[in-house]
C-alpha positions in Angstrom: -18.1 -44.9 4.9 -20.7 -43.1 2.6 -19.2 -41.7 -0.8 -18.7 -37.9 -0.4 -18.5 -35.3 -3.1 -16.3 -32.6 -2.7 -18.2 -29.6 -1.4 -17.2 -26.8 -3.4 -18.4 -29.2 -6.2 -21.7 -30.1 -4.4 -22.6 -26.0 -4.0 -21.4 -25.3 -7.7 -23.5 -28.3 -8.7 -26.7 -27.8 -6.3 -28.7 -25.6 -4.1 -29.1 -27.2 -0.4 -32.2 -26.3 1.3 -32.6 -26.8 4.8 -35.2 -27.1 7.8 -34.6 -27.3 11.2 -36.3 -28.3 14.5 -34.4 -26.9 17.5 -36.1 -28.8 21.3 -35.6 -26.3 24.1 -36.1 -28.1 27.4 -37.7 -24.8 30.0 -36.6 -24.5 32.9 -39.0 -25.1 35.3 -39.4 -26.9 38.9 -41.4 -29.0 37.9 -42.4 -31.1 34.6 -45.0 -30.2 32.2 -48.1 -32.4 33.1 -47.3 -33.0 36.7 -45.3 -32.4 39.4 -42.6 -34.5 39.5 -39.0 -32.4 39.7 -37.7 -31.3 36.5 -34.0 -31.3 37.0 -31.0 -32.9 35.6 -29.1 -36.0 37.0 -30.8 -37.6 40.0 -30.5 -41.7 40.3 -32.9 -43.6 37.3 -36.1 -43.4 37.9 -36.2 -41.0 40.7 -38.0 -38.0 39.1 -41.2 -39.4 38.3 -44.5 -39.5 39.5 -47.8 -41.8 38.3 -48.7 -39.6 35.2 -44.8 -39.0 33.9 -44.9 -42.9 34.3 -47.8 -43.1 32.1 -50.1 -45.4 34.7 -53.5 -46.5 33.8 -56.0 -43.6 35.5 -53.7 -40.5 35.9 -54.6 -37.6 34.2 -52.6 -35.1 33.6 -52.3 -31.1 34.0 -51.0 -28.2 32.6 -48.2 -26.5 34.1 -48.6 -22.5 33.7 -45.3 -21.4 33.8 -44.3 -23.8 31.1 -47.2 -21.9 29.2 -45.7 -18.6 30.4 -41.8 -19.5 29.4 -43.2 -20.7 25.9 -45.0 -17.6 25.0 -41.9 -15.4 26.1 -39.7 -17.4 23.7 -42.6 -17.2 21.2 -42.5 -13.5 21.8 -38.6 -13.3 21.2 -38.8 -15.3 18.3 -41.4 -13.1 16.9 -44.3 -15.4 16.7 -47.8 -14.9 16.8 -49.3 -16.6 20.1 -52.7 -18.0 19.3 -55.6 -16.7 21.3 -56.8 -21.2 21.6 -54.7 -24.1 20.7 -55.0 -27.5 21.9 -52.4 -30.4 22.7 -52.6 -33.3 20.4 -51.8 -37.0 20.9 -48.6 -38.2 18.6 -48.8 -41.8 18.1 -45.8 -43.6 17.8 -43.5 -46.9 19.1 -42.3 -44.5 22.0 -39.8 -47.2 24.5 -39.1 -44.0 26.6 -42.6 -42.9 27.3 -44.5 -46.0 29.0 -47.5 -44.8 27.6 -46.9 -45.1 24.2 -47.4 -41.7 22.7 -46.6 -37.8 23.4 -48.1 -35.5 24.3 -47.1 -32.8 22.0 -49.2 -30.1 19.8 -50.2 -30.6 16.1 -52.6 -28.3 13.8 -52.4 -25.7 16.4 -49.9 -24.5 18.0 -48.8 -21.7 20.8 -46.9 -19.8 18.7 -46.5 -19.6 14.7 -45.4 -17.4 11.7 -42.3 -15.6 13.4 -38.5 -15.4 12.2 -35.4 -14.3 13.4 -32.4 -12.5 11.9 -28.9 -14.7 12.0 -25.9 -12.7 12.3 -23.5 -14.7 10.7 -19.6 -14.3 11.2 -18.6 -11.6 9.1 -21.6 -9.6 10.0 -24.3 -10.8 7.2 -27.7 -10.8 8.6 -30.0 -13.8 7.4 -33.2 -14.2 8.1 -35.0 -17.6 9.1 -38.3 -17.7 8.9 -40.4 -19.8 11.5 -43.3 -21.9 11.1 -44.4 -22.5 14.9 -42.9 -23.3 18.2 -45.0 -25.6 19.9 -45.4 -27.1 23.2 -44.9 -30.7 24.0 -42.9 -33.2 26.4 -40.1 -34.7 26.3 -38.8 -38.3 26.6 -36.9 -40.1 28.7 -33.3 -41.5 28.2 -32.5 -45.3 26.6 -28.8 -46.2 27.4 -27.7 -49.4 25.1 -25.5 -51.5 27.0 -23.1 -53.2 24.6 -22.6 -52.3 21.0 -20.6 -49.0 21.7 -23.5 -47.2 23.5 -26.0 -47.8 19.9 -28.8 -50.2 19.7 -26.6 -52.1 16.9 -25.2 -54.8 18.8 -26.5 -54.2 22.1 -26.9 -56.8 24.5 -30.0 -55.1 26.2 -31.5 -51.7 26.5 -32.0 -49.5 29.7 -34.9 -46.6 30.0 -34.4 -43.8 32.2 -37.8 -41.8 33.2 -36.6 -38.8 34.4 -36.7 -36.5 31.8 -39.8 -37.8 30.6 -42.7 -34.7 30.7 -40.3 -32.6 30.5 -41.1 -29.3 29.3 -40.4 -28.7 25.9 -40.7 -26.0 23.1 -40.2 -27.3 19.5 -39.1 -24.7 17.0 -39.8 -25.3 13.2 -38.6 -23.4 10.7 -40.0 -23.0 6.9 -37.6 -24.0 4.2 -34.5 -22.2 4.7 -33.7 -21.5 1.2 -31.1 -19.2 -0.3 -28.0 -20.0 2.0 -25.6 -22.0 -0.8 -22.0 -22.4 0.5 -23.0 -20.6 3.6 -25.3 -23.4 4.5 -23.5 -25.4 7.6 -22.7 -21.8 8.9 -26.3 -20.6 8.9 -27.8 -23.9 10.4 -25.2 -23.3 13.6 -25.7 -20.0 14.2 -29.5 -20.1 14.1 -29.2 -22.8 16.5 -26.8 -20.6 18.5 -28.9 -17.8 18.5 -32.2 -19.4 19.8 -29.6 -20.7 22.5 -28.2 -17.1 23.0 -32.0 -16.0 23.5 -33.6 -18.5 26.0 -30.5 -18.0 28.0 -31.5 -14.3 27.7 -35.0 -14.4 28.6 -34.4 -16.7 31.2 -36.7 -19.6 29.9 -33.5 -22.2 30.0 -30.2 -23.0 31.0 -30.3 -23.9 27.4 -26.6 -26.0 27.8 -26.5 -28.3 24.7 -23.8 -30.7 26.5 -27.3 -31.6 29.3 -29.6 -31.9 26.1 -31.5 -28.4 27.3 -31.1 -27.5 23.5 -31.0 -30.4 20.8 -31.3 -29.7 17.4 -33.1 -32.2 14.3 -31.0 -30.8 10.9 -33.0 -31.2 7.8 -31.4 -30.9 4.0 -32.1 -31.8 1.1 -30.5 -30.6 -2.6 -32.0 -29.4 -5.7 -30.4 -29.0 -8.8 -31.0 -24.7 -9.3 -33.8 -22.8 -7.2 -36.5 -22.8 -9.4 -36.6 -26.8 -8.9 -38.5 -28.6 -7.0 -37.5 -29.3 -3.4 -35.3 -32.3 -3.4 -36.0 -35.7 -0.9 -34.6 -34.3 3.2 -33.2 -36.1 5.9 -33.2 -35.4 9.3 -29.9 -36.0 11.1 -31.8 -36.2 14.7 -30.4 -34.3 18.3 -27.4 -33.0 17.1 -26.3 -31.1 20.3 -23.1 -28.3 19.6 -22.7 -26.1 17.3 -19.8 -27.3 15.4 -21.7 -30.6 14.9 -24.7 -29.4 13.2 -22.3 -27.2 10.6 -20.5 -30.6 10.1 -23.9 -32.4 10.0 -25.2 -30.1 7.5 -21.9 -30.5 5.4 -21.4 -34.4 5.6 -25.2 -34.6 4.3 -24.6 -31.9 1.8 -21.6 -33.9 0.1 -23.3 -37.6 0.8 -26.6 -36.3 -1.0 -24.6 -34.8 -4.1 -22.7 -38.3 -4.5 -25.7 -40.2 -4.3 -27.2 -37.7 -6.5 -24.3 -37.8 -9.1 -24.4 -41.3 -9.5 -28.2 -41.4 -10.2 -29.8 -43.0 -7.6 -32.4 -41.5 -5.7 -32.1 -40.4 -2.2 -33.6 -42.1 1.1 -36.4 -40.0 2.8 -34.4 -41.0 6.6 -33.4 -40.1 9.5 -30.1 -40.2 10.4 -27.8 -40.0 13.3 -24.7 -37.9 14.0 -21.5 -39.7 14.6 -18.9 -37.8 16.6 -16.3 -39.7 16.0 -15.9 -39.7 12.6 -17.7 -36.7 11.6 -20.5 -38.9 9.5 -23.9 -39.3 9.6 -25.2 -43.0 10.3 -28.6 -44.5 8.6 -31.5 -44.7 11.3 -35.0 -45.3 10.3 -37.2 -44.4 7.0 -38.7 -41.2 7.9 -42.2 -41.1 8.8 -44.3 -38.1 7.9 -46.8 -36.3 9.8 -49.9 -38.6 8.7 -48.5 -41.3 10.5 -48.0 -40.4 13.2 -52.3 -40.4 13.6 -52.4 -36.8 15.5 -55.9 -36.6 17.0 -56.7 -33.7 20.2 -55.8 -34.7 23.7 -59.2 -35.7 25.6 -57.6 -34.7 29.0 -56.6 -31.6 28.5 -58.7 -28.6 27.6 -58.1 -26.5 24.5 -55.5 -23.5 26.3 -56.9 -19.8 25.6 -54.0 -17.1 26.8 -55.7 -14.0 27.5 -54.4 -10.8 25.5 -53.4 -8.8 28.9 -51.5 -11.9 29.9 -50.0 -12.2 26.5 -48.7 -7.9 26.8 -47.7 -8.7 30.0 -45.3 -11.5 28.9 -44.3 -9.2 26.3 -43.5 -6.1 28.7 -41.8 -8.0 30.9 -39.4 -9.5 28.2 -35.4 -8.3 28.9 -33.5 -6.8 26.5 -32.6 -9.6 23.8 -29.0 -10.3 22.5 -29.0 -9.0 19.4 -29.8 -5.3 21.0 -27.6 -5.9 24.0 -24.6 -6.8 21.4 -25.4 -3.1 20.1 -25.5 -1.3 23.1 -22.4 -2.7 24.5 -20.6 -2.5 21.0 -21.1 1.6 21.7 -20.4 1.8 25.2 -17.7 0.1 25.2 -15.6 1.5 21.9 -15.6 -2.1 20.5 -15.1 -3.0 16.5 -17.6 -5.7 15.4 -14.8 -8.2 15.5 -14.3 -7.7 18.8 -17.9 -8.5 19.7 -17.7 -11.2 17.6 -14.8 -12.7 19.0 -17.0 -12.3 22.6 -19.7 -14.0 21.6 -18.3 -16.9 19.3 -15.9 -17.9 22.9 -19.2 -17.5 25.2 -18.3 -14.8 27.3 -20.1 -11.7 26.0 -22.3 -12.4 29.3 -19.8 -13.3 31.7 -17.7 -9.5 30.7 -21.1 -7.9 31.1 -21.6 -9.0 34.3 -18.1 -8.3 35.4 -19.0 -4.6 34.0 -21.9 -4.3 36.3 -19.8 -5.7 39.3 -17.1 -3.2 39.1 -14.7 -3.9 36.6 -13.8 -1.8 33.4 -14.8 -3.2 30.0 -11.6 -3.6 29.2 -10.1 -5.6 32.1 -13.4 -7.7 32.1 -12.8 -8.6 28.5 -8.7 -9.0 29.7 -9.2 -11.9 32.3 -12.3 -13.5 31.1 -10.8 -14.0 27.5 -7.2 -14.7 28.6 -6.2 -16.5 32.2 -10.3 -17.8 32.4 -10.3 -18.9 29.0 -7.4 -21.0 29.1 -8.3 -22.4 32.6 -11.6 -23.6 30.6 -10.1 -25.1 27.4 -7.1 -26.8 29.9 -9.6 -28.6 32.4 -12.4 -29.4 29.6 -14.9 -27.5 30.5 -17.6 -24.5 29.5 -16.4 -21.6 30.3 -19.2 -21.1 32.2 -18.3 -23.8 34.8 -15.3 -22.2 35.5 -14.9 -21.5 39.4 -14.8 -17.8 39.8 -18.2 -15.5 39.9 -18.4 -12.3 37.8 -18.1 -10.2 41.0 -14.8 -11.7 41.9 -13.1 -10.8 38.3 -14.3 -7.4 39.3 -12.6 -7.4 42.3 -9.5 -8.4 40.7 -9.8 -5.9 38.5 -10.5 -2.8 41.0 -7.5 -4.2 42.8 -5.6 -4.3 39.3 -6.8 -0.7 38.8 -5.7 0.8 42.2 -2.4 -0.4 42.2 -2.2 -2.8 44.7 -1.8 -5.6 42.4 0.3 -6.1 39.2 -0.9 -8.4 36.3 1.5 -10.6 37.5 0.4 -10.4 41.1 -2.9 -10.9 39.8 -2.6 -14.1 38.0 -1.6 -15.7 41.4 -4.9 -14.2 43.1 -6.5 -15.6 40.4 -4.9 -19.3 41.2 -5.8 -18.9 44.2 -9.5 -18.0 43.5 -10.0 -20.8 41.2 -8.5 -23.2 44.0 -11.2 -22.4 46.5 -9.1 -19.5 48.6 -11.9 -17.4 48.5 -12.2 -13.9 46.8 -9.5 -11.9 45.2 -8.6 -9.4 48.1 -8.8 -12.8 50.7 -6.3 -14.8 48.5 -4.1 -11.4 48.5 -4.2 -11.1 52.3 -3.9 -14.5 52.8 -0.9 -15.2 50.4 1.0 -11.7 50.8 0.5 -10.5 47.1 -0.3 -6.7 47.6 2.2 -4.5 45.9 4.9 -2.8 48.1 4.1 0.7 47.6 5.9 2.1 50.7 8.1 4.4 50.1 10.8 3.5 52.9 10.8 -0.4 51.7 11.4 0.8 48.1 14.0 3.1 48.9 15.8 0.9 51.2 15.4 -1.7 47.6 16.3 1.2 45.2 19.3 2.2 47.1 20.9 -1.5 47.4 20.4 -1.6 43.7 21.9 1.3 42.6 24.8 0.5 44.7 25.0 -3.1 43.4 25.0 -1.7 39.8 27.1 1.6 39.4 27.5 1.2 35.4 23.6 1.4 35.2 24.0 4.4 37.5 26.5 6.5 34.5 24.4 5.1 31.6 21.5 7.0 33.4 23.3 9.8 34.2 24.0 10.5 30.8 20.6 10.7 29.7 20.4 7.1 29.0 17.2 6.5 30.9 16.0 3.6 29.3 18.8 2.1 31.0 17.0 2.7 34.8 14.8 -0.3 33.4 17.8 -2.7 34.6 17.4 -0.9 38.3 13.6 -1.7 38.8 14.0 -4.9 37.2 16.8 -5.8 40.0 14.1 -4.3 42.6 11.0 -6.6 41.4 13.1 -9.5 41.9 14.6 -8.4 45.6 10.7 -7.5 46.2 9.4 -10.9 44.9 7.3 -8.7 42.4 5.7 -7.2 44.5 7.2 -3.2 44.0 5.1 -0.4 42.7 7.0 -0.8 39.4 6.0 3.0 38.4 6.9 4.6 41.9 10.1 2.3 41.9 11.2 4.2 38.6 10.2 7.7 40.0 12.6 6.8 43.1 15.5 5.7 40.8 15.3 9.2 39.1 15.2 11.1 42.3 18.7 9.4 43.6 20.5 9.5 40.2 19.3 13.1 40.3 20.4 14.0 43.3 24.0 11.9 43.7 
């Protein structure tokens, strides 16, 4: 185990700088140089065609609505989107990409000199400035069988193909400077914002447990601002947010000790360890000369059009940051509230629910309550949970009416999640409507009241509260299934009138 400094020492002794590369896989049907399927899973091997397989002769195209998807995150980034740019050849040992090198973009990019405004947790806006978001494909997948799952101590290697040519946009930001303590909190939410967007704007499924979003944290320390930028490392694919603000921290506090001591530190890259919450020496990091970039000989230069480019841009949806505002008015909700929404993943999932049918408030009820503990119980995103935005709505018009209680509801919502079907199926099916009749609930009322005379004189002398102990005696004859208000109004009428 690396020696660590303590990190309120390390940020009243140092001032962490950081850079980031964020990998957003797009989402389309097929890869980004030919048409072999670009989806997840599928046996080894299986998604591949002659030119993701690198084979001597193939030649490779360009897939236009990769180009489209990267200019529309581009555009929501706030880049510039170059009127030519051309794909370059990176050079390097590549055991996932049989022919030896990627196909990726160098001196000029797609997209370049844009930034984007980080709301951090207690509402602080900081701004991270980008340098470009190129286009380039991705690799495939080595498992290491033996040694844990690492290359260390592996008995042999295994190379998947499948997600090699993948579409990919590479974001790089400038130094991020200025952050200090706040440091591991800024590199996660950036990451989570560029996630939040690309979901937005439909480019990407963007989940970071399938690799769709991977991020390469770079930090380094200096001794006060005004000094020179201290040696990085890269701490490569870290892929969920509370990783990379651990990442960023662990490197923070290693850097310091290695600092303090007076050594020097390692220009690496490094690799995140989960289980320990460390970071584990890879290779020396190569820079960008060695990599021996020259332009791609089978591929022409790309030249976006301005009218294509303003029509990208027109046909962008409204991005998170604005929808957070809109819905922070229309729905009479404090910033903490939102925040709370978005940091447990279900500001979309309510707003859905919303447009289905159901009121803010009951969206927000179910989908942070009942659906959020189903997630965290079973292990999953809260987006894999079984039940569509349309069915919470349903449950929540049939809340709203009457016909269920919340109790009532929380079995139709069992039963929704079990495959039953939709709420008002699951009611039919398993009896659950509230008895609102008025002759079953006096019939209920009356064998109450008769079963309890002392409740009946407490009421009588004005001790109404008391009539709670008669409707509680009628939900439990009912199964729980009484009008609990009209049972009440009932119980008044015949103490009234005896």
């Amino acid at each position: 185990m690396d020696e660590l400094m303590d990190f309120d020492s390390v940020v009243a002794n140092f001032d962490p700088v950081l850079g980031i590369e964020v990998h957003v896989e797009l989402g389309t049907t097929t890869k980004m140089f030919d048409a072999a399927p670009n989806a997840f899973g599928g046996e080894p091997n299986t998604f591949t065609t002659p030119v993701s397989l690198g084979m001597p002769g193939a030649l490779p195209v360009v897939n236009k609505k990769a180009i489209e998807y990267a200019i529309r995150l581009g555009l929501a980034l706030n880049c510039k989107i170059a009127e030519s740019c051309r794909f370059a050849r990176k050079n390097y040992f590549y055991p996932d990409l049989c022919k030896n090198f990627q196909t990726s973009q160098s001196d000029e990019p797609l997209a370049f000199d844009g930034y984007l405004d980080v709301e951090l947790d207690d509402g602080e806006v900081f701004r991270v400035n980008i340098e470009r978001a190129h286009v380039e494909e991705d690799a495939g997948k080595n498992t290491h069988v033996g040694g844990e799952g690492r290359i260390q101590g592996a008995s042999y290697s295994l190379v998947d193909y499948n997600r090699a040519g993948v579409p990919l946009v590479e974001i790089v930001t400038r130094p991020i400077e200025g952050c200090g303590e706040r440091a591991p909190e800024v590199a996660a939410k950036y990451v989570q914002t560029i996630r939040d967007i690309a979901r937005a704007i439909g480019v990407s499924e963007a989940r970071m447990e399938r690799g769709n979003v991977r991020a390469d944290i770079n930090v380094s320390l200096r001794k006060t601002p005004q000094s020179p930028l201290g040696t990085r490392t890269e701490t490569k694919n870290v892929n969920s947010f509370r990783a990379i603000e651990r990442a960023v921290q662990y490197e923070m506090c290693r850097q310091a000790a290695v600092l303090d001591s007076g050594a020097e530190v390692l220009q690496e890259t490094r690799h995140w360890q989960e289980a320990d919450s460390s970071t584990l020496s890879g290779r020396v990091k190569s820079d960008a000369d060695d990599y021996r970039y020259f332009p791609e000989p089978d591929l022409v230069p790309l030249q976006p059009s301005r009218e294509w480019v303003q029509e990208i841009r027109a046909s962008l949806p409204e991005l998170p940051a604005a929808k957070r505002r809109r819905l922070m008015e229309e729905w009479s909700v404090s910033d903490l509230e939102m925040r709370d929404m978005v940091n447990l993943g279900v500001l979309d999932l309510i707003s859905d629910s919303v447009e289905a049918g159901a009121s803010p408030a009951g969206a927000r009820k179910w989908w942070m309550g009942e659906l959020a503990r189903y997630a965290k119980e079973n292990e999953i995103e809260i987006d894999d949970v079984p039940v569509t935005a349309a069915q919470v709505a349903q449950l929540d018009q049939l809340v709203e009416s009457g016909k269920l209680t919340d109790k009532l509801a929380r079995q139709a919502l069992e039963g929704v999640l079990a495959g039953e079907g939709d709420p008002a199926e699951v009611v039919k099916a398993r009896g659950l409507e509230v008895v609102s009749d008025d002759g079953a609930l006096n019939t209920a009322v009356d064998e109450a009241l008769a079963a309890n005379p002392d409740v009946v004189e407490k009421i009588r002398s004005g001790k109404v509260q008391a009539a709670g102990a008669i409707v509680g005696a009628v939900m439990k004859a009912t199964g729980g299934k009484a009008d609990a208000a009209r049972v009440r109004e009932i119980i008044m009428e015949r103490v009234q009138a005896q």
